[in-house]
N, C-alpha and C positions, 0 to 999 in steps of 0.2 A: 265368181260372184262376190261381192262387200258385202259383208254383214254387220250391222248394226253394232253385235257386242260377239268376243271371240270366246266367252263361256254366258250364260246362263243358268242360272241356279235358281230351281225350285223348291223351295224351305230353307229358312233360316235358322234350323236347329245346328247343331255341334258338328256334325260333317258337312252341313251346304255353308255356314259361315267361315267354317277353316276354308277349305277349299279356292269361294272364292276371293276371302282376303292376302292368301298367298299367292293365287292366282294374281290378283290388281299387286300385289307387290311384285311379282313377276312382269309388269307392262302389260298385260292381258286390259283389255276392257270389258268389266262384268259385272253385271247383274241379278239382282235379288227379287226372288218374288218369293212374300210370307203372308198367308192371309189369316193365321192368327194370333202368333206371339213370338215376338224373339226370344232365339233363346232355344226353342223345341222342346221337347217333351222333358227333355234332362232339369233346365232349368225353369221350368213352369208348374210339371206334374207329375214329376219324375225324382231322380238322386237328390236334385237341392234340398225340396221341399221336403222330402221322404227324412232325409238325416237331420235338418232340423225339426220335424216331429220327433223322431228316435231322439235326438237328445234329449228333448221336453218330458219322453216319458220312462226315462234314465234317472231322472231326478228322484222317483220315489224309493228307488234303490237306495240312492245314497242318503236321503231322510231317514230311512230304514236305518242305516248301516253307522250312521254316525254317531248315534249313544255310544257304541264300540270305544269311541276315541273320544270323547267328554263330552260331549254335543249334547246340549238338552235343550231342544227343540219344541214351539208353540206350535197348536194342531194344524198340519197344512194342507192349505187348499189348493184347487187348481182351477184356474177357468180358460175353457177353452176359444172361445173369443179373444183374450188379449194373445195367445200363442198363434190365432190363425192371423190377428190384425200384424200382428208382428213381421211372419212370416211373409202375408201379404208385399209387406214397404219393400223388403228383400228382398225380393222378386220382381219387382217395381223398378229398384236399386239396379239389378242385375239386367232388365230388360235395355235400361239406358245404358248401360254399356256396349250391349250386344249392337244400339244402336247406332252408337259413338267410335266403336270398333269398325263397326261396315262403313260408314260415311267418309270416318276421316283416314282409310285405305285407300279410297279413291270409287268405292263400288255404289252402283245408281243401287238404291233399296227402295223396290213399289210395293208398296199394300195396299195387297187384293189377290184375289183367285189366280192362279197362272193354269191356264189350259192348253196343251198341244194340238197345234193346228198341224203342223207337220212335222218333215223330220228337223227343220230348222226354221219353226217358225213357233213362237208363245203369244198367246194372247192374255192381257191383264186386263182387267175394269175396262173391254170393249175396245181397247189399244193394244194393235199386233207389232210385235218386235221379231228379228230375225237373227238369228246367232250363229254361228259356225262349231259350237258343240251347247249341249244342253245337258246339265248334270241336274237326274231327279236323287231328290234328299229328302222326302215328305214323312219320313218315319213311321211308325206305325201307333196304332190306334186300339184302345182296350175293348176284349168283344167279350157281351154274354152271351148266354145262351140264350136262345128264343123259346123256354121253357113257358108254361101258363105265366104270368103273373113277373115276367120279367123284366116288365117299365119298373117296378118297383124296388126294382136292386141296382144298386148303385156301382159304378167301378173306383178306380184310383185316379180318374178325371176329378170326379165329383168330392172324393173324401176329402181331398183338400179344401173345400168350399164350405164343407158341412157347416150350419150357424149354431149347433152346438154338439158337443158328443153323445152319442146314443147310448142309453144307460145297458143296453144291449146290444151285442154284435154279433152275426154271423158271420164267417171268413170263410169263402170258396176259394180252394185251390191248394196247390203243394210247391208251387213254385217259389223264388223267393221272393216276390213283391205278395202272396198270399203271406207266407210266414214273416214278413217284416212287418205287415201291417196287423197283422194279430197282435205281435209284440208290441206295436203302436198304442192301439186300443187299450189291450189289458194294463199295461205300464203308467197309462192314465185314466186308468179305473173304472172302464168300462169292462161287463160281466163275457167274456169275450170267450167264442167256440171256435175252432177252428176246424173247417170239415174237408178230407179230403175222399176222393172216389179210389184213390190206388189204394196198396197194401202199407207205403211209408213214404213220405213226400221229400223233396230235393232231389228226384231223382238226375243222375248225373254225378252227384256230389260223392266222393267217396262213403262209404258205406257206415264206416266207425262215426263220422260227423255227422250223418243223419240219425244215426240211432243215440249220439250223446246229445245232440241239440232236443229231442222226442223224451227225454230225459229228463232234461234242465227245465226244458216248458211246462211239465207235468209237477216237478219240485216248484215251480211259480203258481202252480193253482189254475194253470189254462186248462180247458176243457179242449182236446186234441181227439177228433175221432177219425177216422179213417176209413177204408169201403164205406163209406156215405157221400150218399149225393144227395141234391134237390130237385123234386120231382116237380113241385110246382109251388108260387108264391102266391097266398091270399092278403089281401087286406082285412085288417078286422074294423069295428066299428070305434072302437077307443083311439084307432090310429096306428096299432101295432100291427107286426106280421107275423103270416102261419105260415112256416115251412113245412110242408110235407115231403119229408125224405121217400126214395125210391122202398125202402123196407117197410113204410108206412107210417113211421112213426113220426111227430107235430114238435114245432119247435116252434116257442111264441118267442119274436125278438121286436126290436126298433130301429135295425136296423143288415141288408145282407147285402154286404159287402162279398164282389166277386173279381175275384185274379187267375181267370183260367186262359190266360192268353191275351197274345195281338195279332191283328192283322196287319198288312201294311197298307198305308193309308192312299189309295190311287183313286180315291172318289172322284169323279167328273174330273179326271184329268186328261182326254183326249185321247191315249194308250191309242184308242180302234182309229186313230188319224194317224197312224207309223207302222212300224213293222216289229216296234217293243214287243217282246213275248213275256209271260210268266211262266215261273214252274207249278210245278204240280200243286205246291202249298198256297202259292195265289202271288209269291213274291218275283219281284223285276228279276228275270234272266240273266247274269253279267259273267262273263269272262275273267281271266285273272287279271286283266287292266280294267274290270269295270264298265266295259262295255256291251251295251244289248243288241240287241240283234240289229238293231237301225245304229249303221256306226256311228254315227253325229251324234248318239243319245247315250249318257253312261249312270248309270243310278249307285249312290253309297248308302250305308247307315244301315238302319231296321229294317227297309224298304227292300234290301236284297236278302233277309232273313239268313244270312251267317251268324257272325256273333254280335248279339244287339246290347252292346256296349257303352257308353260314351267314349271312353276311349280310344276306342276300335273305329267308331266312325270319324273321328277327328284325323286318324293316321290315313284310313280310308280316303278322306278328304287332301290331306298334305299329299297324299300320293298320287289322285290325279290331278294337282294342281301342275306340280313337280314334273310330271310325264310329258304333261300338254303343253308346257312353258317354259320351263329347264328341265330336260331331260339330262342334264351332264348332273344335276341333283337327283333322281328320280333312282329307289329304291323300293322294294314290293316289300307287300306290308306283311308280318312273319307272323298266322295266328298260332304258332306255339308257346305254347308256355306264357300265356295269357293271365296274367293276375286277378283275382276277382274278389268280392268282398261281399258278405249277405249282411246286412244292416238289423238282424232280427237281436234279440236279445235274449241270452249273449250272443255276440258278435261272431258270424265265420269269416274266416282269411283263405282261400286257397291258389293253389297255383301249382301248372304239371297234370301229371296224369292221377286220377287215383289209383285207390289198389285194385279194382275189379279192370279197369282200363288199364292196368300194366300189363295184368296175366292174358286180357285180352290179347293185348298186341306182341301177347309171346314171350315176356321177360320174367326170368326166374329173379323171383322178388326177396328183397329184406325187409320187414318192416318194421319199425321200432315207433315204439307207443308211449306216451305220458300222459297220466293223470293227476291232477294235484288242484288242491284247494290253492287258489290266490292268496299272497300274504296278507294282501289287505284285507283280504275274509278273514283273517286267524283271530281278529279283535271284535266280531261280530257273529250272530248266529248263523250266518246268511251259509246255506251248505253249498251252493255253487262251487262246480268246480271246473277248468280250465283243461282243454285236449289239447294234446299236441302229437302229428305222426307225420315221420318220412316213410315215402317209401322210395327203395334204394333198387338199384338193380345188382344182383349177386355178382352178375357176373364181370361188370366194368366197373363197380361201385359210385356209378354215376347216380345221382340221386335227382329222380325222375318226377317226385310230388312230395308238396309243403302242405300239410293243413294243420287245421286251429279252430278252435271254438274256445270263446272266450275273452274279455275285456281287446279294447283297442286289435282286435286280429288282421284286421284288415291295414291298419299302419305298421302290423312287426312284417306282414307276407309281402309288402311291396318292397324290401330290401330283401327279403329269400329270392323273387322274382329276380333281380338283378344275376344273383350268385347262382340260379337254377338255368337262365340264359346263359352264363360264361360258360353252363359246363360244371358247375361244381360237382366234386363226388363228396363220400361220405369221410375219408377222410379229411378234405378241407373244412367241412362243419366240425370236427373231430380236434383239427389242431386248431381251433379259432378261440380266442377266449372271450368266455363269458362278459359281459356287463352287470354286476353283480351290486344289489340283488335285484332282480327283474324276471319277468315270464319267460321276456325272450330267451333268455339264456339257456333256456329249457333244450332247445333246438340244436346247442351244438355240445349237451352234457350228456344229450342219451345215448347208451355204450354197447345195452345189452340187446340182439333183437326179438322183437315177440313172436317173431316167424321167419322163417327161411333160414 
C-alpha cells in the first residue's frame, strides 16, 4: 500500500521534533501534528521557563552577598510582571524556531488535534492522512489530586502565567519540580511552605543530598514540612485559601501550588482505534525499539514513562529516526549513567548510582564526602555551604556516582558524566589536576574516605 507520509509525529515537543527532523533529513516524508505549542512542555512550561525563573530569584542572593565585596546597593525591588513579560517574548523567540526548524527540514507541520483512526491512519482538523509508521510524542501533563476544593490549586502549567506573585505559597510535593519551585517562590519573596506527605523528599536522590539540600532550605527561612498533606481547599471571602492538612491543622495562603506528578498526555487520541496498550501506570507500552503492540505505531518521551527528561527524549527520538531510515546509523539509547540537574536553590548536580543504590545492586562501596563553605561566601555572612560525594566501588575502584549540592552543579556534573561513561575509577579523579581555585576541584582532591 502508499502511504501518504513514511513517519507521522504526534507532538511537537523535544523527542517528536528530533525525531522527525532527522527523519526528513534522512529522505523520509514526515509530518507533524501539534495542537498546542511548539516546543512541548520543555520549552513552554517546563526547563526554559523554570531556569529563567531560578535565575530571576538567584538575584536576591547576590544583592544579599555584595556588601561582601563593596557593593552598596539602593533598596531593591522586584516586579513580577516585567520577568513573566520577559520570559514570555523567549518563548515566543524559541517557539519560532521550533517552527523554522520543522519547515525548513522539509517536514509538513498541521495545527490541530491529531487522532488515530487506525493503525496507519491520523486524522487532523477533520483531514485523514495515512502513514506507514506513526510515532506518539504527546508528553505528559501535570495532575492534581481530586481533593474538595482542587479547581483552586494551581499546577506548573499555570505558575508560569500567574499576573502576579502570591504574597503566599503553598508547595505540594517532594519531587524536583515541587522543590525548584519553592526555591522559585521564596527567592522572590514570597512567604513560601513547602509541604510534603513522605518522611524526606527527592526521593531517589542519594541520601546525603537530600538531607543537605533539607538543610540549606531551612538556613534560607523556608518553612519545609513533611508527613503533611492536603485534605481539602477552601475559598475564603477575602480571596484567600484554607488548607486543611490531613492532621487537621489550617493553613491561610494565596496561593497552592501542586507538583505531585504527570500523567501522559493520551486525551482523545484514538488509543481504543489500534491495538496500542498501556502499562499498569497508564503509560504507551514500548519495546526496546519503541515500538507498541500495533507495529506501525511507536511512542517516545514522557508518554512511555522511562526517564522524563529532555534529553532523553531527544536521543529517544534520533534513535528512532536512525532505525527506521538509516539503520547503518542506528544505535540504542544507553539510560546509564544519566546526568541530571535539580534547578532548586542551591543547585543539585548528579549522575551514577547513589549510595543506597550501590549497596542495593551489591557493591561494596567507598564513599568520600566534602563539605565546605564557597569562597565566594568567605567575604559575606551567607553560611551556605556546598556538598560534594563519590561513591566509588571498593572493589574495581571504578567510581559509580557524582553528586553536588551547591552553586552552578549541574554545569560541573555534565563533564563528571562524561569521565563516569568512559569508566573512570577513583584513581583517575586522583591523578587529575585540580583547576584552582574552584568548587570543582573539590572532586578530584578528596583522598580520605568517610566509609568503606
Amino acid at each position: 500500500m502508499a502511504y501518504e507520509f513514511d513517519l507521522f509525529v504526534i507532538g511537537a515537543g523535544s523527542g517528536g521534533v528530533r525525531a522527525a527532523r532527522f527523519a526528513a533529513g534522512f529522505g523520509a516524508k514526515v509530518a507533524v501534528a501539534e495542537s498546542r505549542y511548539l516546543g512541548g512542555t520543555c520549552v513552554n512550561v517546563g526547563c526554559v521557563p523554570k531556569k529563567l525563573l531560578v535565575y530571576g530569584a538567584h538575584f536576591a542572593d547576590d544583592f544579599e552577598q555584595a556588601s561582601g565585596f563593596g557593593w552598596s546597593l539602593g533598596e531593591a525591588n522586584f516586579d513580577w510582571p516585567t520577568l513573566i513579560a520577559n520570559k514570555d517574548r523567549e518563548i515566543h523567540r524559541l517557539n519560532g524556531i521550533y517552527r523554522n526548524l520543522l519547515v525548513n527540514s522539509g517536514v509538513t507541520l498541521m495545527e490541530g488535534h491529531a487522532k488515530l483512526t487506525g493503525a496507519n491512519e491520523v486524522e487532523v482538523n477533520g483531514q485523514r492522512y495515512t502513514a506507514k509508521h506513526i510515532l506518539i510524542a504527546t508528553g505528559g501533563w501535570p495532575q492534581i489530586p481530586e481533593i474538595p476544593g482542587h479547581e483552586h490549586a494551581i499546577s506548573s502549567n499555570e505558575a508560569f502565567f500567574l499576573k502576579e506573585l502570591p504574597k503566599r505559597v503553598l508547595v505540594v510535593g517532594g519531587g524536583y519540580i515541587a522543590v525548584e519551585f519553592a526555591g522559585i517562590f521564596h527567592g522572590l519573596g514570597a512567604q513560601t511552605s513547602l509541604l510534603y506527605r513522605g518522611e524526606m523528599f527527592l526521593r531517589g536522590f542519594d541520601g546525603a543530598v537530600r538531607k543537605h539540600l533539607h538543610e540549606e532550605l531551612l538556613k534560607r527561612g523556608m518553612d519545609v514540612q513533611f508527613n503533611a498533606d492536603i485534605a481539602r481547599i477552601d475559598k475564603q471571602a477575602d480571596g484567600s485559601l484554607k488548607a486543611t492538612l490531613k492532621d487537621g491543622r489550617e493553613l491561610i495562603t494565596d496561593c497552592v501550588f501542586y507538583a505531585t506528578g504527570r500523567r501522559p498526555m493520551l486525551d482523545n487520541l484514538g488509543l481504543e482505534n489500534t491495538a496500542v496498550k498501556l502499562d499498569k501506570r497508564g503509560f504507551v507500552e514500548v519495546d526496546d525499539l519503541y515500538q507498541s503492540a500495533e507495529p506501525s505505531i511507536l511512542a517516545i518521551g514522557d508518554v512511555i514513562g522511562r526517564v522524563q527528561l529532555t534529553p532523553v527524549a531527544l536521543a529517544e527520538g534520533m534513535a528512532v529516526a536512525r532505525r527506521l531510515f538509516k539503520p547503518e546509523q542506528y544505535r540504542a539509547v544507553d539510560y546509564r549513567m544519566i546526568p541530571t540537574a535539580v534547578f532548586s536553590l542551591p543547585n543539585i548536580g548528579t549522575v551514577g548510582l547513589s549510595e543506597e543504590q550501590a549497596i542495593e545492586e551489591g557493591h561494596k562501596v567507598q564513599i568520600f564526602e566534602s563539605s565546605f563553605r564557597p569562597m565566594k561566601l568567605t567575604l559575606t555572612e551567607c553560611q551556605e555551604r556546598t556538598l560534594m560525594k563519590l561513591v566509588v566501588d571498593a572493589d574495581t575502584d571504578k567510581v559509580l556516582g557524582c553528586h553536588m549540592v551547591g552553586p552552578e552543579a549541574g554545569e560541573i556534573v555534565q563533564g563528571l558524566a562524561i569521565a563516569l561513561k568512559a569508566g573512570a575509577t577513583k584513581q583517575h579523579f586522583d591523578e587529575t589536576i585540580g583547576v584552582h581555585p574552584t568548587a570543582a576541584e573539590e572532586f578530584v582532591t578528596m583522598r580520605t574516605p568517610v566509609k568503606g
